[in-house]
C-alpha positions as CSV (number, residue, x, y, z in Angstrom):
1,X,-16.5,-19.7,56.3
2,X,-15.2,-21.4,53.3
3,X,-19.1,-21.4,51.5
4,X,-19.5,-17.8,52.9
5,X,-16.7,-17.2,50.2
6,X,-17.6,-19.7,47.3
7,X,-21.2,-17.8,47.7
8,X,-19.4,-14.6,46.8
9,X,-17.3,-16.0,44.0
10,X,-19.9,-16.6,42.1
11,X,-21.4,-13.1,42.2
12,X,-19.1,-11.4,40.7
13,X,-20.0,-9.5,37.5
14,X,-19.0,-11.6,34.1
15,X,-17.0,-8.0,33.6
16,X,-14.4,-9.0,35.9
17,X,-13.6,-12.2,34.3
18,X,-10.1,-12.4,32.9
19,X,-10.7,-14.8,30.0
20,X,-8.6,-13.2,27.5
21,X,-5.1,-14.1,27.0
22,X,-1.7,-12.8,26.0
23,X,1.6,-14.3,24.9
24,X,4.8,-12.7,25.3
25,X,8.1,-13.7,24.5
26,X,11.2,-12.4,26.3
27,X,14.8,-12.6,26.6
28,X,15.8,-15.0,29.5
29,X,17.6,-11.2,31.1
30,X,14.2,-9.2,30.7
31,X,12.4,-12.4,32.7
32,X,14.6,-12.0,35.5
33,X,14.4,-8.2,35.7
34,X,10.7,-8.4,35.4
35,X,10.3,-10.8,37.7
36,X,12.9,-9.2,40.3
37,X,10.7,-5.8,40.0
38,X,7.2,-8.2,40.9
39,X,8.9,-10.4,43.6
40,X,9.7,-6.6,45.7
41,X,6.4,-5.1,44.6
42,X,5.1,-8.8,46.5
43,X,3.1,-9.3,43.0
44,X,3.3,-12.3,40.4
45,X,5.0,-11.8,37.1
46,X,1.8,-11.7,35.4
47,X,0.0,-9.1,37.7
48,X,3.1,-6.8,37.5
49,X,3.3,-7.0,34.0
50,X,-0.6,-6.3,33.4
51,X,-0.5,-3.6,35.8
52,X,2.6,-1.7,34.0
53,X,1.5,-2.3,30.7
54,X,-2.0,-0.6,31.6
55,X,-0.1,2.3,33.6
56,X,1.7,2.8,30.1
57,X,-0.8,2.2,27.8
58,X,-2.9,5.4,30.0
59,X,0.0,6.9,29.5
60,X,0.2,7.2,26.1
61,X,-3.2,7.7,25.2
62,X,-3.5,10.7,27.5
63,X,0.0,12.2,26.2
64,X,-2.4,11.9,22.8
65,X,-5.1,13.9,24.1
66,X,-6.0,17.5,22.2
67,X,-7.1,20.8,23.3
68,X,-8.4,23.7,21.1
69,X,-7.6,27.2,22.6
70,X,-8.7,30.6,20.6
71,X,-5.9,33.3,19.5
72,X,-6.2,35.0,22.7
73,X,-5.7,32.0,25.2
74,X,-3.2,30.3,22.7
75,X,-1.1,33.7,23.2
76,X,-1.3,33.0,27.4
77,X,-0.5,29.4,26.9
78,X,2.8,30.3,24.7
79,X,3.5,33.0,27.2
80,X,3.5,30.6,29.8
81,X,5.7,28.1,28.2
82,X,8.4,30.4,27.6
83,X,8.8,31.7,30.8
84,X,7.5,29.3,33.5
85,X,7.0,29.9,37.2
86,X,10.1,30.1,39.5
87,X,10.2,26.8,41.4
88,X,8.7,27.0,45.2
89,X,11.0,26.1,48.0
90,X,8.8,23.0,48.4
91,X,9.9,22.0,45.0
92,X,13.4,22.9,44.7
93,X,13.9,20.5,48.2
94,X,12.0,17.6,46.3
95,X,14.0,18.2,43.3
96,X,17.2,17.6,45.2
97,X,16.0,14.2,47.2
98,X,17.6,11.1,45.4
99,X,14.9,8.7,43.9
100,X,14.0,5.8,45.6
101,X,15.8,3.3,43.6
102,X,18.8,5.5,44.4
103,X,18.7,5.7,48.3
């Protein structure tokens, strides 16, 4: 079993390959929280803090993003803004559930 998985080590795409590296430095309190918040995600401080900085990073570039409307459709998207759809029943019981971190 255990050349069965060497075999497939060395298939993988060069793409995968994490041979890049980055230092950060953190207060000895931002260590602990960051490492509390991998240890109950079951992850290891680096993976968490990889995986959060991506999730943000996608974040921000798609809060960047920029859309052209003409006069007519700009005039439905305004309308829209200023008076939004009345929330569903659906979403007026999710809105009153505590968050996770809460219950």
């Amino acid at each position: 079993m255990s050349q069965i998985i060497r075999t497939e080590r060395r298939r993988r795409p060069a793409a995968s390959r994490k041979d890049d590296v980055i230092q950060i430095r953190a207060s000895v309190g931002t260590k602990a929280i960051l490492n509390r918040a991998a240890t109950l995600r079951g992850q290891k401080l680096s993976e968490f803090m990889l995986e959060s900085a991506r999730r943000q990073a996608e974040e921000t570039i798609l809060d960047q993003r920029t859309f052209v409307l003409d006069a007519a459709a700009h005039a439905k998207f305004l309308a829209m803004l200023d008076k939004p759809a009345k929330p569903t029943k659906a979403l007026r019981a999710l809105m009153k559930r505590k968050p996770s971190w809460e219950r």
